[in-house]
N, C-alpha and C positions, 0 to 999 in steps of 0.2 A: 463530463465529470459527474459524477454520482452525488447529490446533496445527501450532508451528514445533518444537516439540522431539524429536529423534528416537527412534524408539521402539527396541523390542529387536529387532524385523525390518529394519528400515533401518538399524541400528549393525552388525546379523552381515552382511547384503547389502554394505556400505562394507569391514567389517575380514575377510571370507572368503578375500578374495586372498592378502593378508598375511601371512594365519593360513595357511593352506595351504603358500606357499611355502617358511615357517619350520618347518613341521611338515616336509615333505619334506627340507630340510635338515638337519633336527635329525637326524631317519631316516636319514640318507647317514650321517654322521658317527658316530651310532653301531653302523652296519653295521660301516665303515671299522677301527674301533676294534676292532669285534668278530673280524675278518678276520686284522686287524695282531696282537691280542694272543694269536689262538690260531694263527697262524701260528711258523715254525720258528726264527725269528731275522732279524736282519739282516745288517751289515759285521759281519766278527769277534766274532760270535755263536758259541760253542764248539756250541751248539743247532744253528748252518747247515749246509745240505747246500750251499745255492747257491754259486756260487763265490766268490762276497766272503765266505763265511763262512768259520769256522776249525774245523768238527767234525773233518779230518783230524786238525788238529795236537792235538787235544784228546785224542782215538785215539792216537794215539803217544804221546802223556804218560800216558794210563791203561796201557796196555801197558807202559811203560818204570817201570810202577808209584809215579806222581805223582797225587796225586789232587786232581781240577779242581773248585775251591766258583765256581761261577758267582753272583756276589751285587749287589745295588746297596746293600747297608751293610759296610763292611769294617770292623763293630768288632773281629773277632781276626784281626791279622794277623801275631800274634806268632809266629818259629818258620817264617816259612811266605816263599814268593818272592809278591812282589806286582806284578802283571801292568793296567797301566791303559790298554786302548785309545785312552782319550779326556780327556788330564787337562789341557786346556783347560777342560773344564766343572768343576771342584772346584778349592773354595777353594784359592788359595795355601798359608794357613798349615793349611790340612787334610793335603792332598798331604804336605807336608813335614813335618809330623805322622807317619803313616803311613808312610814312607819310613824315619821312624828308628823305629818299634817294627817293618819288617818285616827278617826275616832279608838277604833280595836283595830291589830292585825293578827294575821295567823300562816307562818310558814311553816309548810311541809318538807322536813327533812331535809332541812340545810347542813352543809356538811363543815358543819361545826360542832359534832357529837363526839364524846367523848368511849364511847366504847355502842356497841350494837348488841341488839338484845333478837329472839325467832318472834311472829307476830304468834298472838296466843290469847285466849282471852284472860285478862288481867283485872283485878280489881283496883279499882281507882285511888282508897288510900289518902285524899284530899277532900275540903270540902268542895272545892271547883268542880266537883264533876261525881258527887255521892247522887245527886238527881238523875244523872245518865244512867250510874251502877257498873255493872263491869260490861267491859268491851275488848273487841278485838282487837290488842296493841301490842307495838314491839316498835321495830326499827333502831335508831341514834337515840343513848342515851345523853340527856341535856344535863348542863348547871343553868338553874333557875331559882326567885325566889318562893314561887310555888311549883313543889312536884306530885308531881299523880301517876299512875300508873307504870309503876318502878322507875318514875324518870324518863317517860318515853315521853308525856306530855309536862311542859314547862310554861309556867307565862313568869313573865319579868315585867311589872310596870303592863303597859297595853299590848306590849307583843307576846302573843301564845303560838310555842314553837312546837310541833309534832313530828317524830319520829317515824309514824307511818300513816301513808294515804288511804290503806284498806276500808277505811269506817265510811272515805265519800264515795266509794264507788258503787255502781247498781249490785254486783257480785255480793257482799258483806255488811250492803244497809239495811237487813233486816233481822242481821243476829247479834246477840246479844241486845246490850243497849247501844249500838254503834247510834242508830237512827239517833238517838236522843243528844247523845253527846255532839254530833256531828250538826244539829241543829243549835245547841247553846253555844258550841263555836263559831259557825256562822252565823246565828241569826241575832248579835247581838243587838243590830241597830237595823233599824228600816230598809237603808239600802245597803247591799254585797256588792262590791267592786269584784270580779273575777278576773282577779291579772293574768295574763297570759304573756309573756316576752316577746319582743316583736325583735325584729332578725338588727335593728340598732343598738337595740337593749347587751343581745348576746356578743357581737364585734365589740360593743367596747369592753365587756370583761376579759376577754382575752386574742391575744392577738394569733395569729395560724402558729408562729412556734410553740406558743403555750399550747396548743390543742392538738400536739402530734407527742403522741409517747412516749414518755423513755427511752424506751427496749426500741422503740424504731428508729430515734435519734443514734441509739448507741449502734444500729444493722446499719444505717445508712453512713454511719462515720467508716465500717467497719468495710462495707461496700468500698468506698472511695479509697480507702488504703488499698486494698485491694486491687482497685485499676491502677493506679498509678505504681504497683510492683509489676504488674504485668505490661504495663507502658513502658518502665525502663528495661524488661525483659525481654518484648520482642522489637524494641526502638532498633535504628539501625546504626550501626557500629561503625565510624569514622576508622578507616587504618589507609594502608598503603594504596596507591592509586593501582588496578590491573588492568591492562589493558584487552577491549573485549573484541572480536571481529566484528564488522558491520553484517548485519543479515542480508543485505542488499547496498547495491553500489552504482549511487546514482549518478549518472555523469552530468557534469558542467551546465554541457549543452543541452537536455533537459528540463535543468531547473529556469535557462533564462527562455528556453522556447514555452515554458509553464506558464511562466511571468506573462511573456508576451501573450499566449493566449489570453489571458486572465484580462490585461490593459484592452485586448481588439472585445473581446465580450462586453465590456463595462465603456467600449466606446470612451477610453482613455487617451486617444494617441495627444494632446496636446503635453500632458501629463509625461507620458512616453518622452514626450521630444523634450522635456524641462529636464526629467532622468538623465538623456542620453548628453544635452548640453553639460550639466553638474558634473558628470563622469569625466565628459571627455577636460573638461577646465581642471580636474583634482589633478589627472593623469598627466598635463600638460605642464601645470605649475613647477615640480621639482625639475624638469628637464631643463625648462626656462631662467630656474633659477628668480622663481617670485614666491614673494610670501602668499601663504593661503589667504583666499577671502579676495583679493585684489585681482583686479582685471590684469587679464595676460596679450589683452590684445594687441597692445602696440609690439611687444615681444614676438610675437608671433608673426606680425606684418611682415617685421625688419628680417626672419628670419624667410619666410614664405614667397617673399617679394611680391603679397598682395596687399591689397589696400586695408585699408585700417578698419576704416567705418565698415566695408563686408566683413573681415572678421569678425567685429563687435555686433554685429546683425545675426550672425552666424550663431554667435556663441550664446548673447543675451534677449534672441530674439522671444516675446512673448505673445506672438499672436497666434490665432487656431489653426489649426493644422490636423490636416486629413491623412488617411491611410498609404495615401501616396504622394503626399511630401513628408510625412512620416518614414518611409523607405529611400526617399533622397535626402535627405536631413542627415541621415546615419551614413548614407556614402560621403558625402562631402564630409563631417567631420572627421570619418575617417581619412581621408584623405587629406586633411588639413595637419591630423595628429600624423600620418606617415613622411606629406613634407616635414616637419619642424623635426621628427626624429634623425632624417636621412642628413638635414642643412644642418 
């Protein structure tokens, strides 16, 4: 007989592709990871040289003898200006948490702005920031109780909210009065906390549903309707039963000489000979006129004119048994079933 089951060369042959493609991915990704985390920073990274980064102004804040704690946990921020590039990602009541145990704070372009202005140099227009003079501003316009520079910068009480980051980065801290401005902002107090959102900060403001799109909730709703029209479409149709020809026509004797091989390979015959005893007792009981499950032995005796106790040996014998009392096993009961049909 041909085995169908695949072995462990035909399971790695099938799953190598697989396995490979995912292996070389897994290897991208943690290259990638390796690159990104020993690399110099990104946007408003006090660490960047690049020009979205912010190492100038971080330079000028050590010089002007402000000292910069770059961190993704701002448990002390007492005492100190709190500087959040990104506080869209942290909780609500975290933020404003933080906000009241730090001396100043100042977030960039929270999207809590009321209309958006192009960045531009703007004149300041307040006295918070006539020292700076004009500077490169734009972004989200705020409601505050001081505004400067049409409203793109706002402070309320100790939080000072800004509309765009251009002024802390290397690219734009040396035009206009960005430098200056961007120094009376952060350098109010001795130490800069530089928050950075650490990856618990950002799970808890929103959970995977809130951070998948609209337009892709409404494609993927749009999706699923879609399978389940063409699941009732090509489902299969319940009607009248038709009757089909067999392809092949396999005779009787076949399937139990199949069997039987199957029982001599697995060195079955005791197994065999329990088969052949249960058969031949089912086959016997309605002719004897016994109920099923109960012994037919003594019936059998009175009809066979043999003794009782060999019968019942006959029929409920359970000891081992080889391949040739295996083949006498099956004569005798046959023979036992041919008396009691003939008496």
């Amino acid at each position: 007989m041909t085995a169908v089951s695949p072995d462990a060369r035909r399971i790695w042959t099938a799953a190598r592709g697989p396995v490979l493609i995912g292996a070389v991915i897994l290897l991208a990704a943690v290259v990638i990871a390796l690159l990104r985390g020993s690399g110099e920073g990104g946007a408003l990274d006090p660490r960047s040289f690049r020009p979205e980064g912010s190492h100038a102004v971080a330079d000028l804040l050590e010089q002007n003898g402000v000292r910069v704690e770059l961190t993704d946990n701002a448990s002390s921020v007492d005492g100190a200006t709190l500087f959040v590039p990104q506080p869209n990602l942290i909780d609500p009541e975290r933020l404003a948490d933080l906000s009241r145990r730090a001396s100043a704070t100042v977030l960039l372009a929270p999207a809590t702005g009321v209309a958006r202005l192009e960045p531009e140099t703007r004149q300041p227009g307040c006295p918070l920031a006539d020292r700076a003079g004009a500077a490169t501003m734009g972004g989200f316009v705020y409601e505050g109780e001081l505004r400067c520079y049409d409203s793109t910068l706002v402070r309320t009480g100790t939080v000072t909210t800004i509309g765009y980051g251009g002024i802390f980065t290397n690219r734009d801290i040396d035009s206009e009065g960005n430098a200056a401005l961007a120094l009376s902002l952060l350098g109010q107090h001795e130490r800069l906390v530089w928050y950075v959102p650490s990856a618990a900060d950002r799970s808890q403001q929103k959970s995977l549903t809130d951070l998948v799109p609209d337009g892709w909730k409404f494609a993927a709703l749009q999706l699923g309707i879609a399978v389940v029209l063409i699941a009732l479409w090509r489902a299969r149709r319940l009607g009248r039963v038709v009757p089909e020809p067999l392809p092949v026509v396999v005779r009787a004797a076949e399937t139990v000489e199949g069997r039987a091989r199957l029982y001599r390979r697995s060195h079955a015959a005791s197994h065999a000979a329990s088969v052949l005893r249960q058969a031949t007792r089912d086959r016997l009981a309605p002719l004897l006129g016994v109920p099923p499950g109960e012994d037919p032995s003594e019936e059998i005796a009175r009809r066979t004119s043999r003794p009782a106790a060999a019968v019942r040996s006959l029929l409920y014998d359970t000891g081992p048994v080889d391949d040739r009392g295996l083949v006498a096993l099956a004569a005798e009961l046959d023979a036992v079933e041919n008396e009691v049909r003939k008496g």
